[in-house]
C-alpha positions in Angstrom: -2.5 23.0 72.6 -5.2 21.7 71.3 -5.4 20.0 68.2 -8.0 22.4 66.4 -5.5 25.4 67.4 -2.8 23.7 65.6 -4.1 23.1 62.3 -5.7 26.5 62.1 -2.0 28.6 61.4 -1.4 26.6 58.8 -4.1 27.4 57.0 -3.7 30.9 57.2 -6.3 32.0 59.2 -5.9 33.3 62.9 -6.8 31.5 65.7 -8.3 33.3 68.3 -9.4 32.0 71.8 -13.1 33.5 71.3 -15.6 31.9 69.9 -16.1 33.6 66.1 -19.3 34.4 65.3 -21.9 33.1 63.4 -21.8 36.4 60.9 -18.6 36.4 60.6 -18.4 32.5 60.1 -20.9 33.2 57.3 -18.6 36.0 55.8 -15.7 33.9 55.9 -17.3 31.1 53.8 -18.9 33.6 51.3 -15.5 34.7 50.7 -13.9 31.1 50.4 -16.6 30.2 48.0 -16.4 33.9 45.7 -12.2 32.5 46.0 -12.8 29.1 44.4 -15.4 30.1 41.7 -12.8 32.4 40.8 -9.9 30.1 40.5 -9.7 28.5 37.5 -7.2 26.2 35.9 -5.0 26.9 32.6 -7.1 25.6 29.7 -5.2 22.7 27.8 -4.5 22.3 24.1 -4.3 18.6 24.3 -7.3 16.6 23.4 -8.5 13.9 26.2 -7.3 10.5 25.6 -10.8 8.8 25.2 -11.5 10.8 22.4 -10.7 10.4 18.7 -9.6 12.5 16.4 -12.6 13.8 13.2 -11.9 12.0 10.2 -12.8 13.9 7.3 -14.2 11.3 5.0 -12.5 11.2 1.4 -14.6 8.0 -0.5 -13.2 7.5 -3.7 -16.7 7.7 -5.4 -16.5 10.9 -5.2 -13.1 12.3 -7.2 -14.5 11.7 -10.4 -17.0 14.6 -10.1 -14.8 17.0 -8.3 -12.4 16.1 -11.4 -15.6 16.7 -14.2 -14.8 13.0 -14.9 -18.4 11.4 -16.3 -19.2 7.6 -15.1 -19.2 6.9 -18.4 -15.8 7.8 -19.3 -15.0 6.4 -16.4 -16.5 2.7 -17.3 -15.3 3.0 -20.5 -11.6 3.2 -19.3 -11.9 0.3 -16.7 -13.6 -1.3 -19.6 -10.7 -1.1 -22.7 -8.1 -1.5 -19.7 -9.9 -5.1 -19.1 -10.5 -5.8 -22.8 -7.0 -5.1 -24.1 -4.9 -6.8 -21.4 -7.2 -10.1 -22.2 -6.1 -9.3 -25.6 -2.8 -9.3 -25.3 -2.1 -12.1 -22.7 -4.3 -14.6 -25.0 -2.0 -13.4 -27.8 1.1 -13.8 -25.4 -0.1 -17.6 -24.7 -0.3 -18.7 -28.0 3.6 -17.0 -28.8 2.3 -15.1 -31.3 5.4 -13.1 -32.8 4.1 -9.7 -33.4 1.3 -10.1 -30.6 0.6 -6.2 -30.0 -1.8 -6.4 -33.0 -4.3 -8.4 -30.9 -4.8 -5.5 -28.5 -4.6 -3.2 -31.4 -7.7 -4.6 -33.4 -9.3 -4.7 -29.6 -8.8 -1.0 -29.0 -10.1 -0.4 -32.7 -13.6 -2.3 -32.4 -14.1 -1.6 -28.6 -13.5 2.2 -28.8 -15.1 2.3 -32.5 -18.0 5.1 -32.7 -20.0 3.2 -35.4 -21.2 -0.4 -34.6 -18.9 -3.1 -33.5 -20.4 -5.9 -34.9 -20.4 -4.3 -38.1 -16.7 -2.4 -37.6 -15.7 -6.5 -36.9 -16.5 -7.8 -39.9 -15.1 -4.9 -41.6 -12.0 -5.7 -40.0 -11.8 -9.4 -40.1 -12.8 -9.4 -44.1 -10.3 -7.0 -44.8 -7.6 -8.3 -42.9 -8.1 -11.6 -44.3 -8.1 -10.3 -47.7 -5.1 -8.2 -47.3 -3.1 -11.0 -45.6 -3.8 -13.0 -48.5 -2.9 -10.6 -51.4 0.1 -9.5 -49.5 1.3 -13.1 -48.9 0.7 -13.4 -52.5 2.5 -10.3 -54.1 5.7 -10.8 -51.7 5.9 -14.7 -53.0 6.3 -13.6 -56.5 7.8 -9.6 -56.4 10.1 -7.8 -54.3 8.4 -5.0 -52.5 9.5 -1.6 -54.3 7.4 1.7 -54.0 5.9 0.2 -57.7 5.0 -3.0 -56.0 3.2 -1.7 -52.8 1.4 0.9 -55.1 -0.3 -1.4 -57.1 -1.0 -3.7 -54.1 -2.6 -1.2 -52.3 -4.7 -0.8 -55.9 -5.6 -4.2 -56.4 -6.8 -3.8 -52.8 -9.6 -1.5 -53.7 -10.0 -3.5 -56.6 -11.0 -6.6 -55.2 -13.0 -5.3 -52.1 -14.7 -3.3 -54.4 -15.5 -6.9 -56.5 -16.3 -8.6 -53.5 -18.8 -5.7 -51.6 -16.6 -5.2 -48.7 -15.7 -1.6 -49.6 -16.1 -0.3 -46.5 -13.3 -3.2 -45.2 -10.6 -1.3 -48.1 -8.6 0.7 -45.3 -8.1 -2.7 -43.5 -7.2 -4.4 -46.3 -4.8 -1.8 -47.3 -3.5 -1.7 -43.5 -2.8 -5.7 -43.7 -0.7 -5.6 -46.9 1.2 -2.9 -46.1 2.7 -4.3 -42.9 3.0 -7.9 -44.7 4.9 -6.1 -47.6 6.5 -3.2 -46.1 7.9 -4.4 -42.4 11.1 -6.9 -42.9 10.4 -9.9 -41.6 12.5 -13.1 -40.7 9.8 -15.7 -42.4 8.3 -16.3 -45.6 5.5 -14.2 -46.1 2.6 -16.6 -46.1 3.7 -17.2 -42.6 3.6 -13.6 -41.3 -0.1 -12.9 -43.2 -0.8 -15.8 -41.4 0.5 -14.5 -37.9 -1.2 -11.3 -39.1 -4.7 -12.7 -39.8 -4.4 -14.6 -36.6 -3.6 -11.7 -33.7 -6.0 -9.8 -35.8 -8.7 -12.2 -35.3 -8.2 -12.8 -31.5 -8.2 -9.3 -31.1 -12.0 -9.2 -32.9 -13.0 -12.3 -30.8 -12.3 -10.4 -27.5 -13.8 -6.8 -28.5 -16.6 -8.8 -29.4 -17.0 -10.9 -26.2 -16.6 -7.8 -24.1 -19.2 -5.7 -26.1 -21.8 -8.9 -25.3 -20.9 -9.4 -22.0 -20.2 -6.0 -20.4 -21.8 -3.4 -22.9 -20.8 0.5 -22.7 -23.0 3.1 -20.6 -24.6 5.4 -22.3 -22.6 8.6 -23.2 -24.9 11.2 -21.0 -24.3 8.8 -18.1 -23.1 11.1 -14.9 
């Protein structure tokens, strides 16, 4: 048998010893081609290897403004974050005792509404005066309700005398922690200590205020 006549059954199609013709050749290829256009392969969930997945893009620039966060306030945080951790680790290196009050009198200036040049001297002349009238009274009295009553007195008394009124509340501040918190050490030592982490708290406020100034308060 020829080898044309043996391939044909397995295909499926008939083999016949006449010659087909040429219309029904043409019918028969019509129909194969109608067959294939209409076979079509199951559609597949899975995503080709060559390509990549869509990244939606999450920059951090923009969480602030989905969260009503201003860039100011958002500056200003970053900016007391920096300032009072200088604060405190300058404090830390000299072994200061109580050296919290650095970053204290850092937050106070920094954060101030009023201008920190003149909120610094307010706070450096009263802290100076109150160490030195608290390392005064607690040489000579016991503190007692009486005592730090008139301290805190004389404290207007004398910032009144020497024009730094607006500097009272600090000077009040200064003597009541000298007289009131117990303390190990002779009190000139702790005004000392006092006037000291104050100061270096001042000092950095002030550097920071020069050196990396606040944004304005309308700043988006």
């Amino acid at each position: 048998m020829p080898l044309g006549g043996a391939a044909l059954p397995a295909l499926g199609f008939k083999h016949s010893s006449r010659p087909a013709s040429a219309a029904a050749q043409s019918i028969s290829l019509a129909k194969a081609s109608t067959t294939w256009r209409n076979f079509q392969l199951p559609k597949s969930n899975v995503r080709p290897s060559n390509s990549s997945p869509t990244i939606q893009s999450c920059s951090m620039p923009h969480w602030p403004a989905r969260l009503e966060i201003t860039r100011a306030a958002l500056i200003n945080s970053v900016r007391a974050s920096v300032a009072v951790v200088a604060s405190m680790l300058l404090a830390r290196s000299l072994k200061l005792p109580e050296f919290y009050w650095a970053p204290i009198s850092t937050i106070v200036i920094l954060l101030s509404t009023i201008d920190p040049l003149t909120l610094a001297w307010q706070r450096f002349a009263g802290t100076a005066l109150g160490a030195a009238l608290g390392a005064l009274i607690a040489s000579y009295w016991r503190p007692s309700w009486i005592v730090y009553g008139l301290g805190i007195f004389v404290c207007g008394i004398f910032s009144a005398l020497l024009r730094i009124g607006n500097a009272y509340r600090f000077t009040a501040i200064t003597l009541t922690i000298v007289l009131l918190i117990a303390h190990t050490r002779p009190a000139w030592i702790v005004a000392t200590h006092r006037f000291i982490e104050v100061s270096l708290g001042i000092a950095v406020a002030l550097v920071v205020t020069m050196v990396w100034p606040a944004p304005a308060a309308g700043t988006d």
